[in-house]
Structure formats: structure tokens, C-alpha cells
C-alpha positions, 0 to 999 in steps of 0.5 A, a space after each residue: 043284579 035286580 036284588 041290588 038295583 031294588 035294594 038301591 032304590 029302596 035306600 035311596 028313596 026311604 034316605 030322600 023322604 027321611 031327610 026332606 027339606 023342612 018346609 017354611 011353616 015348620 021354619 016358622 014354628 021353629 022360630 016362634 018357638 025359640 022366639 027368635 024375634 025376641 033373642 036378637 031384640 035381647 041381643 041388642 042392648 048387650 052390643 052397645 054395652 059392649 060397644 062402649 066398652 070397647 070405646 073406653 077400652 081403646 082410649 084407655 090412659 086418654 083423657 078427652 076433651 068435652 067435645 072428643 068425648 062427645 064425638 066419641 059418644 055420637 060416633 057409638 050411637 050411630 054405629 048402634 043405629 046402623 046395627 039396629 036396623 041391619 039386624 032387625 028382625 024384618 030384614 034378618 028373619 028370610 035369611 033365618 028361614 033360608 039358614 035353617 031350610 039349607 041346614 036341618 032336615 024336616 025330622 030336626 025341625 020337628 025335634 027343636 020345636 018339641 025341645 024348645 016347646 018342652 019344659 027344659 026348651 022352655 026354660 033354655 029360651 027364657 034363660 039364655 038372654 041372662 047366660 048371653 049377657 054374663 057371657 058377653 060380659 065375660 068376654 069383655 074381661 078376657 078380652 080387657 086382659 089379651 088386647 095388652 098381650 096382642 098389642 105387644 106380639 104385633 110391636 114385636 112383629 112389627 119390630 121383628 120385620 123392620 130389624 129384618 131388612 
């Protein structure tokens, strides 16, 4: 019984300290080295541009007035105000820190801030605002292509449930 208490301990104790929290100064690297700050600053201009696209895809076969259009174009702008200053850094980075401390270990931390501190993070970081614009991009196209195809699965859902009464 002794043996198996001690070997207890001995594994509980070694998977504690293998799996401690990371500390807010690692977190902080982390996010340096990933320049984080810089990517969600990056990510802006894509939203808008994926936010008016969006627009002109919703009143796609309308023609609008001078003045709907600018409504229209008022009405984006102050959505992308609200957002840039929703996800600003100063108000985005604890929550950061805190998705981080709750999701990796210290071990982890320490091996992203190697990756991303390494040739290959390097040009992961410096390529990844150009793969997230093509992607956005991308998902605009399919999107453009399914809205038809789900605009007519919910008349036919719609359809369906009045026939059904």
C-alpha cells in the first residue's frame, strides 16, 4: 500500500508541476511574439471589406436611391466603428491573456514563443494577414454562391410549414 501511495504522489505531483499554469509574462511573450496586437489591427480592413460586401450582396438586383445608398454606407460605417473599438487591443488583450492562462500549459507557452520566435514562426506571422485576406476573400465567393441555395431551402421550409396546416 505504501509503494502505491508513494507512486501516487510521485505522479501527481511531477503531472502538477509538468502542467502549471503559464504565467502572465510568458502570456505576454507569447503575444509579442505573435504580434498579436498587429494581426487583430490587420484583421480590421478585411471585415469592412467583407462588411460591404455583404451590403451589396443583400440589396443584390436593387437599385437604391442617392440617399438609400448613403444611408446604407452610414449605416456600415458606424457598424465598423462600433467594431473597431469593440475589438481594440486595450479592450480585447486580458481577455487574451486569460484564453491563454485557461488553455495551454506553461510547457506549450514556452514552445509557441520558440515557434513563433523561429525562422518558420517568423514567416508564418508575416504571411498569415495575406492568407487571411485571400481566405476572407475566398469565403466571400462561397458564401455569394450558398446565400441563393439557402435562401431557397428556407422559402421551401417556409412553404412546407404553411402547406402543413
Amino acid at each position: 500500500m505504501r509503494r502505491f501511495s508513494i507512486l501516487f504522489f510521485a505522479v501527481f505531483f511531477s503531472t502538477a508541476v509538468h502542467a502549471a499554469s503559464p504565467s502572465d509574462a510568458s502570456i505576454e511573450e507569447l503575444l509579442n511574439s505573435m504580434h498579436a496586437e498587429k494581426i487583430m489591427d490587420l484583421m480590421l480592413p478585411a471585415i469592412d471589406k467583407s462588411m460591404h460586401q455583404s451590403m451589396a450582396m443583400a440589396t443584390e438586383g436593387k437599385t437604391l436611391s442617392a440617399k438609400q445608398q448613403q444611408i446604407l454606407d452610414a449605416s456600415t460605417a458606424k457598424m465598423m466603428a462600433l467594431m473597431k473599438d469593440e475589438m481594440s487591443w486595450d479592450k480585447m488583450h486580458a481577455m487574451y491573456v486569460q484564453i491563454y492562462r485557461e488553455s495551454f500549459t506553461q510547457e506549450e507557452i514556452d514552445g509557441l514563443v520558440a515557434f513563433y520566435k523561429s525562422p518558420a514562426g517568423v514567416a508564418y506571422i508575416n504571411k498569415m494577414p495575406a492568407v487571411m485576406q485571400k481566405t476572407m476573400g475566398l469565403m466571400q465567393t462561397r458564401m455569394a454562391e450558398m446565400i441563393p441555395k439557402m435562401k431557397a431551402a428556407i422559402q421551401q421550409a417556409v412553404e412546407d410549414v404553411q402547406n402543413s396546416k
